[in-house]
C-alpha angles and dihedrals in degrees: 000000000000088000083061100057087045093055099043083047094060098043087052094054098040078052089053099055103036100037125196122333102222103178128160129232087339121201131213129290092028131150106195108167112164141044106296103008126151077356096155097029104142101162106350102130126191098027127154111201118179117175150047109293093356112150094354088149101041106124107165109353102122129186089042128148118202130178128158132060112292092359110154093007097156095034107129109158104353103119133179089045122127112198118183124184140041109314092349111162089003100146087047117116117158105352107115134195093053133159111190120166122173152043105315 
């Protein structure tokens, strides 16, 4: 019984702090954790997006790591590209082979 409480504990915190992962058609090998994110991927394929709004407009871009609320928000094609931070790359849409860490 105790075991039980442990386990439902853990799956409402990790949905706190996640939230929900509302993505669109997504394709395989796919990570979407946040509100929005991934929203508009059609046929990116191995994306990690972690945060609210990160990569919500990312259609195509593949091979992307995003972390941070709103990174790689306008991202659309751009692929090979790892933002961390919040809004970092945000104004990016089809440029690859980025490295962007930090706040804007």
């Amino acid at each position: 019984m105790k075991t039980m409480i442990v386990i439902c504990s853990v799956v409402l915190v990790l949905a706190v702090f996640t939230g929900i992962a509302v993505a669109g058609t997504e394709a395989p090998l796919n990570t979407f954790y946040g509100d929005g994110a991934g929203y508009s991927n059609t046929d990116g394929l191995y994306g990690t997006f972690i945060g609210a709004f990160c990569a919500e407009f990312n259609t195509t871009g593949s091979n992307n790591t995003f972390v941070g609320f709103a990174a790689g928000d306008s991202n659309t094609t751009g692929s090979w590209n790892t933002f961390l931070g919040s809004y970092a790359g945000y104004t990016n849409t089809t440029s690859a082979y980025n490295a962007f860490i930090g706040y804007y």
